[in-house]
C-alpha positions as CSV (number, residue, x, y, z in Angstrom):
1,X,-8.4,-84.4,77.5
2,X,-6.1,-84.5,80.4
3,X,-3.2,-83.4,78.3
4,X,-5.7,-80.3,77.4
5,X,-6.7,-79.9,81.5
6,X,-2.8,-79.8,82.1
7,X,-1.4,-77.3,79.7
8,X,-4.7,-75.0,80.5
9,X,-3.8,-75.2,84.1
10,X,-0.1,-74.3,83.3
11,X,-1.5,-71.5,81.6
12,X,-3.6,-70.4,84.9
13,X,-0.7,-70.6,86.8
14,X,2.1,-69.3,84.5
15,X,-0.7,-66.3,84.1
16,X,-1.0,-65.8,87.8
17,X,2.6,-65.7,87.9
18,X,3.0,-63.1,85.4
19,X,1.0,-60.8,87.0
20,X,2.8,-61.2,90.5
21,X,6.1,-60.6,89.0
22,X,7.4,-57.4,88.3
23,X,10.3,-54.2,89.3
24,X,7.6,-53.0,91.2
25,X,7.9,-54.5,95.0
26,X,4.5,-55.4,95.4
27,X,2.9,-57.8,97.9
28,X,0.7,-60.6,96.2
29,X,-2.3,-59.5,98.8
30,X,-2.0,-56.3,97.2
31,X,-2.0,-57.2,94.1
32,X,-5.0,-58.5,94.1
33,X,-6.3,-56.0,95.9
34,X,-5.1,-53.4,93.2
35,X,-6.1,-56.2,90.5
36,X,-9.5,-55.9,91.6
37,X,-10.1,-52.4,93.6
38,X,-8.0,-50.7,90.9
39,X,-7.0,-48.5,93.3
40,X,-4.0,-46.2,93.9
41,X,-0.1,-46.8,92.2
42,X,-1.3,-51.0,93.2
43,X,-4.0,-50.9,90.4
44,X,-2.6,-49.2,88.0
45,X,0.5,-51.3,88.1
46,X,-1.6,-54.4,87.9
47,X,-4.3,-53.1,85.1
48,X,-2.7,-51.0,82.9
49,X,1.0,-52.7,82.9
50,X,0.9,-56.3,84.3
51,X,-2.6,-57.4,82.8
52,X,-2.4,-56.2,79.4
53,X,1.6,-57.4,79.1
54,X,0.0,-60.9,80.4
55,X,-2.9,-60.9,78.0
56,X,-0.7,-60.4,75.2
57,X,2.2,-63.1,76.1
58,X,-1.1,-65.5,76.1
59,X,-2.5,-64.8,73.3
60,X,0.3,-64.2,71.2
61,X,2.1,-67.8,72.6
62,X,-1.6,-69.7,71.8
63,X,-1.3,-68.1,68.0
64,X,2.2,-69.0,67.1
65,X,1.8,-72.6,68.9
66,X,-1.2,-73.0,66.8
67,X,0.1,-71.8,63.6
68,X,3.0,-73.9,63.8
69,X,1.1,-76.5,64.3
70,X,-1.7,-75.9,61.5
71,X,1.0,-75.2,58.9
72,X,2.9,-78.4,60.1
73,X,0.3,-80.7,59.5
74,X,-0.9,-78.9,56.1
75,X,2.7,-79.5,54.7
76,X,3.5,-82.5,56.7
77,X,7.1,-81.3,57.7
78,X,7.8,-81.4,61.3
79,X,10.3,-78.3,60.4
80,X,7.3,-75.5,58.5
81,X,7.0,-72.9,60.9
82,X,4.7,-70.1,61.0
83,X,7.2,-67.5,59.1
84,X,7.3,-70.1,55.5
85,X,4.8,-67.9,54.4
86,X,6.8,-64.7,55.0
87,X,4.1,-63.2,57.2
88,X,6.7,-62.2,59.7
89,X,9.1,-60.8,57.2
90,X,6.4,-58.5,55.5
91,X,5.0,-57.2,59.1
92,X,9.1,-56.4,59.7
93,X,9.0,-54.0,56.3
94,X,5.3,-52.5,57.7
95,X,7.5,-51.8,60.6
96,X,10.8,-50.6,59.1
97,X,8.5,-48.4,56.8
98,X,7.1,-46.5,59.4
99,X,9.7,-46.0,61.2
100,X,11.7,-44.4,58.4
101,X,8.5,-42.0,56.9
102,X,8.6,-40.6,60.6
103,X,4.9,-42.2,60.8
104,X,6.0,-44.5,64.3
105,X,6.9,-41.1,66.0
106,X,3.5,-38.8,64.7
107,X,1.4,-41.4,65.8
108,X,2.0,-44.1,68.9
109,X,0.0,-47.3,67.2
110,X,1.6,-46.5,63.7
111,X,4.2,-49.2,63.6
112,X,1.9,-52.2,64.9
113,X,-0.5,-51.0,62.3
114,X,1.6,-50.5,59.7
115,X,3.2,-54.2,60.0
116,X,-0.5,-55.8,60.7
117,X,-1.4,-54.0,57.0
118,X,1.9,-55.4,55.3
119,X,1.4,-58.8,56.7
120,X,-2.1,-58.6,55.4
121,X,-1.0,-57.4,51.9
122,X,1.9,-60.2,51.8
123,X,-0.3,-63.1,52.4
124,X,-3.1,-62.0,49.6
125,X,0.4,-61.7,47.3
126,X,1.0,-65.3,48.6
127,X,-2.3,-66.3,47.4
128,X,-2.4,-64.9,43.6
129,X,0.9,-65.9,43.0
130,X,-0.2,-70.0,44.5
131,X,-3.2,-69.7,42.5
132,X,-6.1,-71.0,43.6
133,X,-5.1,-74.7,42.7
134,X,-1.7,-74.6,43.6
135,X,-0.4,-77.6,46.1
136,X,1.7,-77.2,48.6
137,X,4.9,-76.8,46.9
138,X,3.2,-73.8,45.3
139,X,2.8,-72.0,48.1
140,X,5.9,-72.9,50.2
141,X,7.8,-71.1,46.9
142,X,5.7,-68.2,47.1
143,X,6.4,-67.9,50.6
144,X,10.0,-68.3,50.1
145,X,9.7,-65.3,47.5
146,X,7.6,-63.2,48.9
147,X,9.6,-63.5,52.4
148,X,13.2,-62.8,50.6
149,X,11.4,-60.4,48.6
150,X,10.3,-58.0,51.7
151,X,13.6,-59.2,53.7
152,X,15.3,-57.1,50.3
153,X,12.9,-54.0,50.2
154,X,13.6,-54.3,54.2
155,X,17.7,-54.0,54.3
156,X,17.7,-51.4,51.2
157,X,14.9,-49.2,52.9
158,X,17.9,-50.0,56.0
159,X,20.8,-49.3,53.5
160,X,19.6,-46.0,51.9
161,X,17.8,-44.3,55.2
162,X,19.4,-40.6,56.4
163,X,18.7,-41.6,59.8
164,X,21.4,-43.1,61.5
165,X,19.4,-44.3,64.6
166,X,16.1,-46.0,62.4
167,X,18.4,-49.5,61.9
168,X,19.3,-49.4,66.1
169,X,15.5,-48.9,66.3
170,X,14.3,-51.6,64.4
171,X,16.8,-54.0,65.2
172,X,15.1,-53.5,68.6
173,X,11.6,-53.8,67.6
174,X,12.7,-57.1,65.7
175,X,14.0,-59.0,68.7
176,X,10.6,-59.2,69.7
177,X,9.1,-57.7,73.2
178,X,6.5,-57.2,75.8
179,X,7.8,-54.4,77.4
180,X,5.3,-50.9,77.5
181,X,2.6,-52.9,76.2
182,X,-1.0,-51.5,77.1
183,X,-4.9,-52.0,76.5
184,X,-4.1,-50.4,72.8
185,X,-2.2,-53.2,71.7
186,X,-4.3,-55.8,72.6
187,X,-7.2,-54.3,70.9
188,X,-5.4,-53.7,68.0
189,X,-4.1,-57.1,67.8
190,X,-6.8,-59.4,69.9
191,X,-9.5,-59.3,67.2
192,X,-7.1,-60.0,64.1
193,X,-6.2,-62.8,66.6
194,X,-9.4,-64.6,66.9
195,X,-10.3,-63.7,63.3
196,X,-7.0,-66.2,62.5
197,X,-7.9,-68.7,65.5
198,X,-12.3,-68.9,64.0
199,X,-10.7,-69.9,60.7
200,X,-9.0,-73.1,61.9
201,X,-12.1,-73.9,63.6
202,X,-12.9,-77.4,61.9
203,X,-9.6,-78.2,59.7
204,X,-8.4,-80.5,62.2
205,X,-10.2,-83.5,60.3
206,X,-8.7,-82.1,56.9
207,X,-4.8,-82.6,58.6
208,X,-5.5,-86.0,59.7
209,X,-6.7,-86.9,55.9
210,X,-3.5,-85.0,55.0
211,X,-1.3,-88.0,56.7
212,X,-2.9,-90.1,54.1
213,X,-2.1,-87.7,51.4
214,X,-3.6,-85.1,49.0
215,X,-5.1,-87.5,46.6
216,X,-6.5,-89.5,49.6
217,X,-7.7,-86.5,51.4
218,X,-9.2,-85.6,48.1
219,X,-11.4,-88.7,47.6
220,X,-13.1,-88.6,50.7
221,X,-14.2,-85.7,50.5
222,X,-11.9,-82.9,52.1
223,X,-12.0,-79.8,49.7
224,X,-8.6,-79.0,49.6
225,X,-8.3,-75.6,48.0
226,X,-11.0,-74.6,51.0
227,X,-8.8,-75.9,53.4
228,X,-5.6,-74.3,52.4
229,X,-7.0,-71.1,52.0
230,X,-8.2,-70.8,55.7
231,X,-4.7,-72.3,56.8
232,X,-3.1,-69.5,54.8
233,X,-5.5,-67.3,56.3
234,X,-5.7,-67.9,59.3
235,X,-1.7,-68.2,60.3
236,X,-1.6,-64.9,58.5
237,X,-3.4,-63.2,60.8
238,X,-2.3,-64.7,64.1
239,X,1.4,-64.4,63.3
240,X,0.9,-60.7,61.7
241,X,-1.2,-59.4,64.3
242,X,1.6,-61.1,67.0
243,X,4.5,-59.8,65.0
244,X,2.8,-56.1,64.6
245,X,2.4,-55.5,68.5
246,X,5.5,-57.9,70.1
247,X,8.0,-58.4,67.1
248,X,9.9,-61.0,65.8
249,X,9.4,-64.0,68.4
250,X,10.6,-66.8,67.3
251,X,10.7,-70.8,67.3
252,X,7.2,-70.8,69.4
253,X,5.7,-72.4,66.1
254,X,8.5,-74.8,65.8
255,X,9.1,-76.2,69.1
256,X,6.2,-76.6,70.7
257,X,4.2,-79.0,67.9
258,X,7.4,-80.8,68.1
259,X,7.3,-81.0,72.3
260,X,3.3,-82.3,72.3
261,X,3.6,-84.2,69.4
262,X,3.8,-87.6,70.6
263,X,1.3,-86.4,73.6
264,X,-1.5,-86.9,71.1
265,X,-0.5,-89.8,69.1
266,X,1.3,-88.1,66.0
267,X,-2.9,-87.1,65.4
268,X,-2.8,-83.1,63.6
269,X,-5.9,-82.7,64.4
270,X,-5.6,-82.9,67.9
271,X,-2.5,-81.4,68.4
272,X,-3.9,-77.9,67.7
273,X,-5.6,-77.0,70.9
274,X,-2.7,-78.8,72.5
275,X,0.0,-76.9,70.4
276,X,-1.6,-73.6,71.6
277,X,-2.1,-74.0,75.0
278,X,1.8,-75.3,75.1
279,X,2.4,-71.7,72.9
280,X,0.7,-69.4,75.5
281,X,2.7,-71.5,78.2
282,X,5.9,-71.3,76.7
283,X,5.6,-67.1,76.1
284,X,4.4,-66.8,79.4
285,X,7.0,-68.7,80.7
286,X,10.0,-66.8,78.8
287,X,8.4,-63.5,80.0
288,X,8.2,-64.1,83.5
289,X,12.3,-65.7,83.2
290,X,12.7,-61.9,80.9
291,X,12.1,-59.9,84.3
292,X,13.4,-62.7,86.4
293,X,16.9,-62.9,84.4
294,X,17.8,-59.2,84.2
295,X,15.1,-57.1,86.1
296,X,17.6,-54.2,85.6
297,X,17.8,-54.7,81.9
298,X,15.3,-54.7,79.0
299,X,16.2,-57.9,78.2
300,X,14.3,-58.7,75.1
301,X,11.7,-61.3,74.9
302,X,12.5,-63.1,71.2
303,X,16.5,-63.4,72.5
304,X,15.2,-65.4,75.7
305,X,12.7,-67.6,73.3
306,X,15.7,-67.9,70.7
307,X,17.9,-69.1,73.8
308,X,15.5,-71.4,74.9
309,X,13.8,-72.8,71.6
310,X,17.7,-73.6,70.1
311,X,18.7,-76.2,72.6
312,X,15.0,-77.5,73.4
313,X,15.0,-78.2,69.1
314,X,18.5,-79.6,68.8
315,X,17.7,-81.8,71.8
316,X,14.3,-83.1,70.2
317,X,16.9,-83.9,66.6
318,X,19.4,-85.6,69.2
319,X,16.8,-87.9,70.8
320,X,14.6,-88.6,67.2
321,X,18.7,-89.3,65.6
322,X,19.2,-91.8,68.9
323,X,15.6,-93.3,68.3
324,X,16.0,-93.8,64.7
């Protein structure tokens, strides 16, 4: 419980931060005062820019922290990550898709919509090709083939496209950010979110029969097929819904599990509410250091997270390589 009270109150804090922080020279005492007045430019810099772009780093750091760790302690491999299941790589063919049709530019919600919808579509692909009593080998393959599938349809729809600034455009949108965010996107993506989040309610006893093993889990009484499906479920919809409205933001899912878990005892069960409280710190902790680093830039948010998750991982392999 403490490790819970101190990752929420990094959270409060890193939150508060975000919301100070900004190209706009504003005073914190008026901040707050536009925060909570709403009036004049004060208020709509803090509602309709800061809050939402806060909002979403939160929420879309607590989803990939706890996906990571869901799909960590289903497979029992400290290196799954969220993307196994080739969510991300189908939500990046949504997006390329709309770009290229000319939907993105009729309609200002078309891309995240369009990659929430192929993220959806992927993972139900996923499912029929596991079978509903495939293991976990089963679906790591289809996951594997269904991601190099989409990355494929992705680089030809790339290869063959008349417009020579789509491939700029998405290489953009794939390095993942927060900029120009607004109340839109968080609706769009905030109930998809906590769909995902209500169906790992309860599997945290499942993972820690997992440690023992399928056919251990299976005799006392954990319905395995059950379980897996809400795992697959689940993840899909956190890391599609994150991926259709921010991008590609990586190594959230890997690196955090791997930071909290010898916090909680090894347990998988209770590293999930650690896993994404540490996610929504992490996010909002790259973002602030993404208008900190380069205010004059749009320095995008997955190449901070890639800059910071790389050397954080390779140190965690150094340290587990000296202690083993």
């Amino acid at each position: 419980m403490r490790l819970l009270a101190a990752l929420g109150a990094l959270c409060a804090g890193l939150f508060v931060a975000a919301l100070m922080i900004g190209p706009a020279q504003i005073g914190i005492a008026e901040s707050f005062r536009g925060l909570l007045a709403g009036d004049g430019a004060a208020g709509l810099v803090m509602r309709e820019i800061r809050l939402p772009r806060a909002v979403l780093a939160a929420l879309i750091g607590g989803c990939l922290g706890l996906s990571g760790a869901a799909m960590q302690g289903y497979l029992r491999n400290p290196l799954a990550e969220p993307g196994l299941i080739g969510v991300s790589a189908a939500a990046a063919l949504g997006a390329v898709i709309a770009i290229q049709t000319g939907f993105a530019a009729a309609f200002a919600l078309a891309l995240p919509l369009s990659a929430l919808a192929a993220a959806l579509l992927a993972v139900l692909l996923i499912l029929f090709m596991a079978g509903p009593g495939g293991g976990s080998l089963a679906l790591i393959l289809a996951g594997v083939a269904v991601s190099a599938f989409a990355g494929a349809l992705t680089s030809l729809v790339l290869n063959l496209s008349p417009n020579p600034f789509a491939a700029s455009e998405f290489v953009f949108w794939m390095m993942g950010s927060l900029a120009d965010r607004s109340w839109l996107h968080v609706v769009i993506a905030a109930p998809v979110m906590a769909v995902g989040a209500a169906m790992m309610w309860g599997i945290g006893r499942g993972l820690d029969a997992l440690t023992l093993g399928e056919d251990a889990a299976a005799s006392i009484g954990i319905g395995l097929p059950g379980l897996r499906l809400r795992i697959v479920l689940g993840v899909a919809a956190m890391v599609g819904a994150a991926t259709s409205v921010a991008g590609a933001i990586g190594f959230v899912g890997l690196v955090v599990p791997h930071l909290l878990r010898g916090r909680v005892g090894g347990r998988p069960g209770a590293l999930l509410p650690a896993a994404a409280l540490g996610g929504a710190a992490m996010v909002l902790a790259a973002d602030i250091a993404v208008r900190l680093v380069l205010p004059g830039r749009d320095l995008k948010l997955g190449v901070v997270m890639a800059l910071i998750g790389a050397p954080v991982f390779l140190h965690l392999i150094w340290q587990q390589r000296r202690g083993g």
